[in-house]
DRENZALO-269994 format. One record per residue (C-alpha): residue in one letter; x, y, z. Coordinates in steps of 0.05 Angstrom, whole numbers. Each point is the difference from the previous one (the first is absolute). Layout:
+-------+--------+--------+--------+
: marvo :     c1 :     c2 :     c3 :
+-------+--------+--------+--------+
:     A :      X :      Y :      Z :
...
+-------+--------+--------+--------+
This chain:
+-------+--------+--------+--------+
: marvo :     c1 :     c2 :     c3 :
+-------+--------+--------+--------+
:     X :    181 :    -26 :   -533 :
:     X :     29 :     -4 :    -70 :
:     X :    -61 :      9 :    -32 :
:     X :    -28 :     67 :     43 :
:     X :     70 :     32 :    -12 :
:     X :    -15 :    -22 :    -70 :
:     X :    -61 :     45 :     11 :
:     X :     32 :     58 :     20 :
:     X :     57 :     11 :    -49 :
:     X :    -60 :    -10 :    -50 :
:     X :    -40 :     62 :     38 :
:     X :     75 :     28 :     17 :
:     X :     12 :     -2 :    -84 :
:     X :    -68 :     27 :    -17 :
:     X :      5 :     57 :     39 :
:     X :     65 :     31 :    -28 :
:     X :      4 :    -28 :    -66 :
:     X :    -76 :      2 :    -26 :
:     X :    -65 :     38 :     11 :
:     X :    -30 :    -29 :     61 :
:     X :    -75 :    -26 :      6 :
:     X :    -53 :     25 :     63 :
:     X :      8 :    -72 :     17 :
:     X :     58 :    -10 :      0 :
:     X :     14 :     62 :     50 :
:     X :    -53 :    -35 :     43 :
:     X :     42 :    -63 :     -1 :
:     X :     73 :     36 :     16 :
:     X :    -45 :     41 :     63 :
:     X :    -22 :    -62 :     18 :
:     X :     66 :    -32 :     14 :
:     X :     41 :     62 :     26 :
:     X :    -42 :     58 :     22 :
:     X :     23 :     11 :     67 :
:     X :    -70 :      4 :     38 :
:     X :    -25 :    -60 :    -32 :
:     X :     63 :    -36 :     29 :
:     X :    -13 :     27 :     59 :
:     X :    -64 :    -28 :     10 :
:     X :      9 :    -61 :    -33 :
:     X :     56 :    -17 :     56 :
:     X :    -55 :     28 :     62 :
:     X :    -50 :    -51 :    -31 :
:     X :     53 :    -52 :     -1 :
:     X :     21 :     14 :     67 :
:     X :    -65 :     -6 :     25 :
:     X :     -7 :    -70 :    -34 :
:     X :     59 :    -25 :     38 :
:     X :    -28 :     31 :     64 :
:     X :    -64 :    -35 :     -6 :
:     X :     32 :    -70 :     -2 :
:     X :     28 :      7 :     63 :
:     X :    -61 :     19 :     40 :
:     X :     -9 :    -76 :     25 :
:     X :     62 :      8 :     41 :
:     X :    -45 :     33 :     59 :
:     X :    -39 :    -66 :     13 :
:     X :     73 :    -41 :      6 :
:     X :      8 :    -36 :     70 :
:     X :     45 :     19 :     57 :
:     X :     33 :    -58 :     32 :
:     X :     46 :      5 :     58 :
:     X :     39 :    -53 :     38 :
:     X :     37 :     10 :     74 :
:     X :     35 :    -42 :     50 :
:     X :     46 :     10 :     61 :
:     X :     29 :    -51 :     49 :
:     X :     16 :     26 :     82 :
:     X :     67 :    -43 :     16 :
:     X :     22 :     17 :     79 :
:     X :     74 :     -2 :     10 :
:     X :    -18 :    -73 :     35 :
:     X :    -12 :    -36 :    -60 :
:     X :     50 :    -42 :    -37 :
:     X :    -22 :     -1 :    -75 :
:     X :    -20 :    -86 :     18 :
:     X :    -78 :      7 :     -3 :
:     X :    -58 :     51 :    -34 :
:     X :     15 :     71 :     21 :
:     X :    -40 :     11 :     71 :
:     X :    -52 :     50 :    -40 :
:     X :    -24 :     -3 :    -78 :
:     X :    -41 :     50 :    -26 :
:     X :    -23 :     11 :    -70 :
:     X :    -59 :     35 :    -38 :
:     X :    -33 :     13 :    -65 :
:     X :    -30 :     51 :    -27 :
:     X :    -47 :      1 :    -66 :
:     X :    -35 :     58 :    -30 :
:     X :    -58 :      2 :    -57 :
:     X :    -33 :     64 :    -32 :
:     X :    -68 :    -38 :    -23 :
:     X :    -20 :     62 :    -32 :
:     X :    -10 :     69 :     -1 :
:     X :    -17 :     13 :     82 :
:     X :     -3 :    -69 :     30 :
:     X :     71 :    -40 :     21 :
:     X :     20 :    -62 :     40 :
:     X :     59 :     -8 :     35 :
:     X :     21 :    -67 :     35 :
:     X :     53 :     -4 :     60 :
:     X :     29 :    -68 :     25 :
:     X :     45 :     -7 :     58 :
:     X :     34 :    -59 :     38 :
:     X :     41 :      2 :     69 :
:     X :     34 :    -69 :     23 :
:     X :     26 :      5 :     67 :
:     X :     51 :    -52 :     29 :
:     X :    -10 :     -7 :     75 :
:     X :     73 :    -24 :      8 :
:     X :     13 :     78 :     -7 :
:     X :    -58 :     31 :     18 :
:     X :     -9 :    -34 :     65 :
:     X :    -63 :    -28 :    -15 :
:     X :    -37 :    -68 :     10 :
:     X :    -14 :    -15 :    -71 :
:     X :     11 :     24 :    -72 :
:     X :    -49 :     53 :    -23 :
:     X :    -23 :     18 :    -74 :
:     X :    -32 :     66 :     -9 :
:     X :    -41 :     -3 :    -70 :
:     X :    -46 :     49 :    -14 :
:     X :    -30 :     27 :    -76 :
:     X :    -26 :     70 :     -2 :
:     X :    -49 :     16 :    -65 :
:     X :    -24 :     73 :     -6 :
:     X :    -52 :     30 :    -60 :
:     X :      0 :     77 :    -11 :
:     X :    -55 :     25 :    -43 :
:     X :    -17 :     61 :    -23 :
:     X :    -83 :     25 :     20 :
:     X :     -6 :     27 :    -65 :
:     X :     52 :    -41 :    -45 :
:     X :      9 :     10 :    -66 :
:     X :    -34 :    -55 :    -36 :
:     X :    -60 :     21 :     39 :
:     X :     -2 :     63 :    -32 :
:     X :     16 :    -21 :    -70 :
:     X :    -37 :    -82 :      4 :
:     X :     72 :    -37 :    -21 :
:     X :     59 :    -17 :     41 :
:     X :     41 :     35 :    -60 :
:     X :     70 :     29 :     21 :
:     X :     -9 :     70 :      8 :
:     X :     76 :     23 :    -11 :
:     X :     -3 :    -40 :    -63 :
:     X :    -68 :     32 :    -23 :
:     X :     34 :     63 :     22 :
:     X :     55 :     -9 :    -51 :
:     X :    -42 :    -25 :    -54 :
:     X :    -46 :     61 :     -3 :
:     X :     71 :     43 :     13 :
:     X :     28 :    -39 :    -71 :
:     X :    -67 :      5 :    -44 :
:     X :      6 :     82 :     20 :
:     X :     78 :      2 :    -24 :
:     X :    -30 :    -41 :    -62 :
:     X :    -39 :     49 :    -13 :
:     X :     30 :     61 :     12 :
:     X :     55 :    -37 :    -52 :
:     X :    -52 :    -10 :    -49 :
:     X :    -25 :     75 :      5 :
:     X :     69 :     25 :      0 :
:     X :      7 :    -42 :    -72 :
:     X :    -58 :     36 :    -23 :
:     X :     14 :     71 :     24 :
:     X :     63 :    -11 :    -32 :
:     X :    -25 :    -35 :    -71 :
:     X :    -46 :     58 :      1 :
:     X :     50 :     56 :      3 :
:     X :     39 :    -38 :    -53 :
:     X :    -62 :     -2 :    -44 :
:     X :    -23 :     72 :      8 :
:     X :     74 :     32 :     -1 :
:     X :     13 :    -44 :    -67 :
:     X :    -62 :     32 :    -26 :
:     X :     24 :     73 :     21 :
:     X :     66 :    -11 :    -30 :
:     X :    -26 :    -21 :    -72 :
:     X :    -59 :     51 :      2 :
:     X :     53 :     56 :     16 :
:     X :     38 :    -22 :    -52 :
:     X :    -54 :     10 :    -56 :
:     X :    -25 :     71 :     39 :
:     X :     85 :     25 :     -9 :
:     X :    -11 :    -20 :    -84 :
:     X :    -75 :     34 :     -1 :
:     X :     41 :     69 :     29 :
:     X :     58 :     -9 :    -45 :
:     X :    -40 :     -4 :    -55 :
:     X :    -39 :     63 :     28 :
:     X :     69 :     32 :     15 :
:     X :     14 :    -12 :    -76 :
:     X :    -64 :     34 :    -25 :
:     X :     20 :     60 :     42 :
:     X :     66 :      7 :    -25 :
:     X :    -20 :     -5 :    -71 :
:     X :    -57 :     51 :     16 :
:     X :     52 :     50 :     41 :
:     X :     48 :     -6 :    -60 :
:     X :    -63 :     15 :    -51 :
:     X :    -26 :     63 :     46 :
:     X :     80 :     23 :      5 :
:     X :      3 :     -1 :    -90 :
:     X :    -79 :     32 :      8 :
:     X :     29 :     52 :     55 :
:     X :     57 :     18 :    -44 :
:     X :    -47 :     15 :    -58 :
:     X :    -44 :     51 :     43 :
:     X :    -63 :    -48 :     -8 :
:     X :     -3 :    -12 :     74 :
:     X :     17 :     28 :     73 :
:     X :     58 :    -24 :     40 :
:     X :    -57 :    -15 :     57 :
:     X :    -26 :    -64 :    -43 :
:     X :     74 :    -31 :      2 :
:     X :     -6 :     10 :     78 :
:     X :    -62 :    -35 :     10 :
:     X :     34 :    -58 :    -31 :
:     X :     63 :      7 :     36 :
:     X :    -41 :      1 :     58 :
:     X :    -32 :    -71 :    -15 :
:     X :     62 :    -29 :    -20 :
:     X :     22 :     15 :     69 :
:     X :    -58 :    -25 :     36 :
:     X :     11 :    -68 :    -49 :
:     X :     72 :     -9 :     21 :
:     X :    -31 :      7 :     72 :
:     X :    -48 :    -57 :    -21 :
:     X :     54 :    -37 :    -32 :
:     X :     44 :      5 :     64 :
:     X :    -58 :    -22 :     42 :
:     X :    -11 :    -70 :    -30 :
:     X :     78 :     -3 :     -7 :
:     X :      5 :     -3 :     69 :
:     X :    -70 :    -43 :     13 :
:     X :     41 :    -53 :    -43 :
:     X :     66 :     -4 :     35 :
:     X :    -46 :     -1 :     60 :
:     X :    -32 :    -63 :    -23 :
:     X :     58 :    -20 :    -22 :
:     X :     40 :      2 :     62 :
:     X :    -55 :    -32 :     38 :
:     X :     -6 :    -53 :    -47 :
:     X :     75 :    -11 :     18 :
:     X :    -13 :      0 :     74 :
:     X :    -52 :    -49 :     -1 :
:     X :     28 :    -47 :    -49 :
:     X :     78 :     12 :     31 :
:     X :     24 :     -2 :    -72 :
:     X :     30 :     69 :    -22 :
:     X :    -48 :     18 :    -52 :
:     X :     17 :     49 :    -69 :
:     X :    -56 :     27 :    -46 :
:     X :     21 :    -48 :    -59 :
:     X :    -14 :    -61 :     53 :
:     X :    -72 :      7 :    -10 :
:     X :    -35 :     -1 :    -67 :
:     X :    -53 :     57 :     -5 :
:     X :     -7 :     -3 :    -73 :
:     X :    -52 :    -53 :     -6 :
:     X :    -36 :    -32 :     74 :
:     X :    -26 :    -71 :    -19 :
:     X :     -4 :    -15 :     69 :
:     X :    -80 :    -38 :     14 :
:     X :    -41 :     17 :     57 :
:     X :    -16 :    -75 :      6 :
:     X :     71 :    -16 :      1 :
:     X :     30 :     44 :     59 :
:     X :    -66 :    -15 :     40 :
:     X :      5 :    -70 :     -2 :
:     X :     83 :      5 :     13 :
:     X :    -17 :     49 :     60 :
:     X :    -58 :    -52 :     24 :
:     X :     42 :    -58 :      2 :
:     X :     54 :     27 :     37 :
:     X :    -49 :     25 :     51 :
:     X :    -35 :    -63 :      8 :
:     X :    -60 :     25 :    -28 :
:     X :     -9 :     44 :     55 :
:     X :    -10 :     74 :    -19 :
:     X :    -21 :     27 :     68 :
:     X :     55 :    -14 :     44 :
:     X :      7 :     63 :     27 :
:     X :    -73 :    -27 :     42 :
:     X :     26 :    -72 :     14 :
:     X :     56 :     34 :     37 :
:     X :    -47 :     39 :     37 :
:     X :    -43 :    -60 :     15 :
:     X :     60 :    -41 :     15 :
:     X :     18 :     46 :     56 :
:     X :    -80 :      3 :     27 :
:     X :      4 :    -80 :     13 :
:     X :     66 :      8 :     32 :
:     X :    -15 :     61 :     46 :
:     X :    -70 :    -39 :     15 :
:     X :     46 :    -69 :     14 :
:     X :     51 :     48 :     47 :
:     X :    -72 :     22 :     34 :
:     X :    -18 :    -73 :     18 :
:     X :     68 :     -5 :     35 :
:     X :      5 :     55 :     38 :
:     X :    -64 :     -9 :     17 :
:     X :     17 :    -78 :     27 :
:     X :     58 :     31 :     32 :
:     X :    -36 :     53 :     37 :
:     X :    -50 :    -55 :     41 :
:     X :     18 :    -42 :     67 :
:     X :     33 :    -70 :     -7 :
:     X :    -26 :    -60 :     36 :
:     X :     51 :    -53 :     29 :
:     X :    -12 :    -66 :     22 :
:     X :     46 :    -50 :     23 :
:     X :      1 :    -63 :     34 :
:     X :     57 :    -29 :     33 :
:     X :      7 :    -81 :     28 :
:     X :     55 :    -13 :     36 :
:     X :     24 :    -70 :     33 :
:     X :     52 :    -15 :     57 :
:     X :     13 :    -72 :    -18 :
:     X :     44 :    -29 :     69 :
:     X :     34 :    -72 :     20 :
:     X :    -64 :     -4 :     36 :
:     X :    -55 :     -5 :    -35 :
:     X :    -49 :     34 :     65 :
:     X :     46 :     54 :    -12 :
:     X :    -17 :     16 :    -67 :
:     X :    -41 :     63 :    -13 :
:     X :    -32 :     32 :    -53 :
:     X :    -30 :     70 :     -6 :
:     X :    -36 :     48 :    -53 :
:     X :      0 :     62 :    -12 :
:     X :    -52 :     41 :    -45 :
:     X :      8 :     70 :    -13 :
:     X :    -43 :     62 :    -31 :
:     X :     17 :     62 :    -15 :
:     X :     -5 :     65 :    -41 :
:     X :     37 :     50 :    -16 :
:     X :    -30 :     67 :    -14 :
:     X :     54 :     41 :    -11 :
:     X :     -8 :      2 :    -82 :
:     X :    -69 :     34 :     18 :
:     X :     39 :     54 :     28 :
:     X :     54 :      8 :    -53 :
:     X :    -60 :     -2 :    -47 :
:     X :    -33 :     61 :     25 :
:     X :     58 :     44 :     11 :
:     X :     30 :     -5 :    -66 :
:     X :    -62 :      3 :    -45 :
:     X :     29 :    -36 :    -60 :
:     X :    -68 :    -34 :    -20 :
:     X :    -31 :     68 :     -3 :
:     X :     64 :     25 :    -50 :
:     X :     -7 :    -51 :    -36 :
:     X :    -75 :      2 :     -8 :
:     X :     15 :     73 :    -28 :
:     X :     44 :    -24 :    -50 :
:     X :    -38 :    -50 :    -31 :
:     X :    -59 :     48 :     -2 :
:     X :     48 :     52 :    -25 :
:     X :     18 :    -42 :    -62 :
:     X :    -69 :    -26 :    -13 :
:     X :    -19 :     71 :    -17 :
:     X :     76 :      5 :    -44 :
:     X :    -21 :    -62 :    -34 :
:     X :    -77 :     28 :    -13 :
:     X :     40 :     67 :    -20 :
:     X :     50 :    -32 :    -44 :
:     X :    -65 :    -49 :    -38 :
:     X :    -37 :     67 :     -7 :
:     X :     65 :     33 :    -26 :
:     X :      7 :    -52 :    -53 :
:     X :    -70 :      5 :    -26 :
:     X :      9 :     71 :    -12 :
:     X :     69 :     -3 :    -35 :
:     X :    -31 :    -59 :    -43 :
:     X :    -61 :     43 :    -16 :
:     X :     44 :     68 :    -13 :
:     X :     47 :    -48 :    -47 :
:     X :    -60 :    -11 :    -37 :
:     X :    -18 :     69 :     -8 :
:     X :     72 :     15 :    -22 :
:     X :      2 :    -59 :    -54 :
:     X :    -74 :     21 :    -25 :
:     X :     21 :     75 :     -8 :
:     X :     70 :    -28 :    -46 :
:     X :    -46 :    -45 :    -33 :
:     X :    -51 :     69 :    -27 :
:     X :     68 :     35 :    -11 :
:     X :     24 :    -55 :    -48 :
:     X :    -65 :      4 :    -36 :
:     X :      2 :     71 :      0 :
:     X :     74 :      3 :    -30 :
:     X :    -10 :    -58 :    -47 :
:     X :    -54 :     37 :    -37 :
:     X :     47 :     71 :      7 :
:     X :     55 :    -41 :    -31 :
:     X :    -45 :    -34 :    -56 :
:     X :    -16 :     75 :    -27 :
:     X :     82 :     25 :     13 :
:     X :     24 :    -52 :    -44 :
:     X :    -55 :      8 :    -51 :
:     X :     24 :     80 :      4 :
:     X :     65 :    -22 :     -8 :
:     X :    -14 :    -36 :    -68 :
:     X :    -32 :     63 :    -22 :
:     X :     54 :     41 :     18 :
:     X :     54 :    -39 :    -30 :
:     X :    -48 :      9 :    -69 :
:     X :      4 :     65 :     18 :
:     X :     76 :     16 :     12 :
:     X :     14 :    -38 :    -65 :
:     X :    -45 :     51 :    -45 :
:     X :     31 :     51 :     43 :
:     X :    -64 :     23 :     39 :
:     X :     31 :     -9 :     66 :
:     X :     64 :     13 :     23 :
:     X :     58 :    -49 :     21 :
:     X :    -12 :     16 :     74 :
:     X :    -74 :      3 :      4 :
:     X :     10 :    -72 :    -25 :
:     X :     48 :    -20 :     51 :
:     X :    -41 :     35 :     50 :
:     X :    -55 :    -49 :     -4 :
:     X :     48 :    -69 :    -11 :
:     X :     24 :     19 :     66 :
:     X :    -78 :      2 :     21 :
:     X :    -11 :    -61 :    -23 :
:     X :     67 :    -27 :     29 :
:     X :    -15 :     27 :     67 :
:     X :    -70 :    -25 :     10 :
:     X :     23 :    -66 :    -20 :
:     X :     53 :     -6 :     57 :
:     X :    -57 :     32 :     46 :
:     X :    -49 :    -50 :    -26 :
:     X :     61 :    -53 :     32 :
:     X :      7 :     44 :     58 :
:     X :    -82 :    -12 :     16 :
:     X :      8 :    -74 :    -22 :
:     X :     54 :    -10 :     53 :
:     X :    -37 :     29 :     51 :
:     X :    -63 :    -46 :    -22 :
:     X :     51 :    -60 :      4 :
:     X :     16 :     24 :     71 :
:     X :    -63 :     10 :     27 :
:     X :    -35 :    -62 :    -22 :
:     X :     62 :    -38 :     29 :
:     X :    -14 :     31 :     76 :
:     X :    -69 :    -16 :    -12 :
:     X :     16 :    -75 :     -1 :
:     X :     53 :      7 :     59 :
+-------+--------+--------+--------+
């Protein structure tokens, strides 16, 4: 306990004092985002459930007695008239299940106005099985409740671990929005400072006659339409910002996150994000899966529940008497079936609604394998095109700053002005933070390749 609260006031710390690391966002979600804790407790829940599945196959025992005393008798001897009986009760297994009855009568002649004492013994065992039990269907004498509850736990597992990774991956790709909006609000504050310095050159220039008020417009015009821009990825970073918040449940600020330099490696936040999910990047299909075997274990039931049940009992019984060419003893065999589950079975139609729904998620599961191949292959696609687009800009930005060197030569002997210089640092400038913008976006695409 000491040392995970340890933990947190190290994550607690991190958060509100220094920049704070991908990973380390991925830690603090994985500890307090609400829907992870959610479905961590359902999966825990369903652990606990499992264990007591065994409880169905417990023996039922029951004991009785009773004594008849007439107003006659004086409390000197045995009551005139003992009864008592037992009862046991066995679930074998999933359809078949015993049950054993005892009885014994003594009756004292003194007060029943007989000849001789009489004992009435008799034992009563009875088998009920299923005609189409369970571990007929499936070839073991499993539990079926308890295979029930272990397909229902390795679903919540799953749908846990996919919630972990739905979650980890809105982290990841709302961390990469925030930092890449961050560098697109410098690239149009640098623009926005090229205009200005170009409005107030055309304003001296339109003062001296040498050009039309109509030029200063046109700029106005697209400093308006950068503001616009500017407001747009203002607003796509507290976005990101605010659900980076939500998922993490840590009240986030811009200065939190560092968006100067990202020296976060692929390789690193993979191999985090595979361990916590147990090396299991598909869970979203296990779960799916999970619920086919129990649907198609509910099926087996219903359909063991839906036949007749055969009964068959046999029953000795012995009058044991003073005199022994008195004595008697009888027994009693018994056979029969009831059909009324045959009945139930066809009225309801639960086999056919279930058959449905496992049929019904066999084509989800097929949809959601196909789906998956397609995102992976349009990933790709996306990650390939960033890839030519870094290529592209790295050679544009190879030629900007070799401009640049000539245009500083050039400002110093005074062949360029101050501003046509500036003008093309703020090129260079700019395509460098778009150069990190593309990089970002490489980072994040080869990272949802792997998971």
């Amino acid at each position: 306990m000491k040392k995970v609260l340890t933990s947190f006031l190290l994550v607690f710390i991190s958060l509100n004092v220094f920049a704070v690391s991908l990973k380390e966002l991925l830690e603090k979600a994985l500890t307090d985002n609400i829907d992870i804790q959610t479905q961590r407790n359902v999966y825990q829940n369903s652990l606990l459930s499992k264990e007591g599945t065994d409880g169905i196959y417990a023996p039922s025992l029951s004991v009785s007695g009773n004594v008849t005393m007439p107003d006659s008798y004086n409390f000197s001897s045995l009551p005139p008239s003992i009864t008592a009986q037992l009862s046991y009760g066995q679930k074998i297994t999933s359809g078949t299940s015993l049950q054993i009855d005892t009885a014994y009568q003594r009756t004292d002649p003194t007060y029943a106005y007989s000849d001789t004492i009489k004992h009435d013994v008799s034992v009563s065992l009875s088998l009920s099985q299923n005609l189409n039990p369970y571990w007929a269907q499936k070839g073991n004498m499993g539990n079926p409740d308890k295979v029930a509850k272990f397909y229902d736990s390795e679903k919540n597992y799953y749908v846990y671990l996919n919630t972990i990774k739905t979650v980890f991956t809105n982290i990841i790709q709302n961390y990469i929005r925030f930092i890449e909006s961050q560098k697109q609000i410098k690239i149009c504050n640098n623009n926005l400072s090229v205009i200005d310095k170009r409005i107030s050159a055309f304003n001296a220039l339109f003062q001296n006659g040498e050009i039309n008020k109509s030029e200063i417009t046109d700029l106005q015009n697209e400093r308006f339409n950068l503001e616009q821009e500017l407001y747009s990825y203002s607003l796509n970073s507290l976005s990101a910002l605010q659900t980076l918040s939500s998922l993490c449940s840590a009240p986030l600020q811009p200065k939190d996150i560092s968006y100067s330099e990202f020296n976060e490696e692929v390789d690193d936040i993979y191999l985090y994000v595979s361990e916590v999910l147990d090396n299991n990047m598909t869970p979203e299909l296990d779960s799916i899966k999970a619920q086919i075997k129990s649907a198609e274990n509910s099926l087996v039931l219903i359909r063991e529940q839906g036949t007749p049940v055969l009964n068959i009992g046999i029953k000795p019984s012995w009058t044991i008497t003073s005199y022994s060419e008195a004595n008697q003893y009888n027994t009693t065999v018994s056979v029969s079936t009831d059909l009324s589950p045959l009945f139930l079975s066809l009225s309801d139609r639960q086999e056919q609604k279930v058959s449905e729904n496992i049929e019904s998620m066999k084509q989800l599961l097929v949809l959601n394998e196909s789906n998956n191949k397609a995102e992976k292959a349009n990933t790709e696609r996306i990650l390939l095109l960033y890839k030519e687009q870094q290529k592209e800009l790295k050679k544009l930005l190879s030629e900007d700053e070799k401009n640049l060197t000539s245009y500083r030569t050039e400002y110093i002997r005074g062949e360029v002005s101050l501003l046509d210089y500036e003008i093309q640092k703020y090129r260079v400038e700019n395509h460098k933070h778009l150069l990190e913008c593309i990089s970002l976006n490489i980072w994040l695409y080869e990272l949802l390749m792997k998971i």
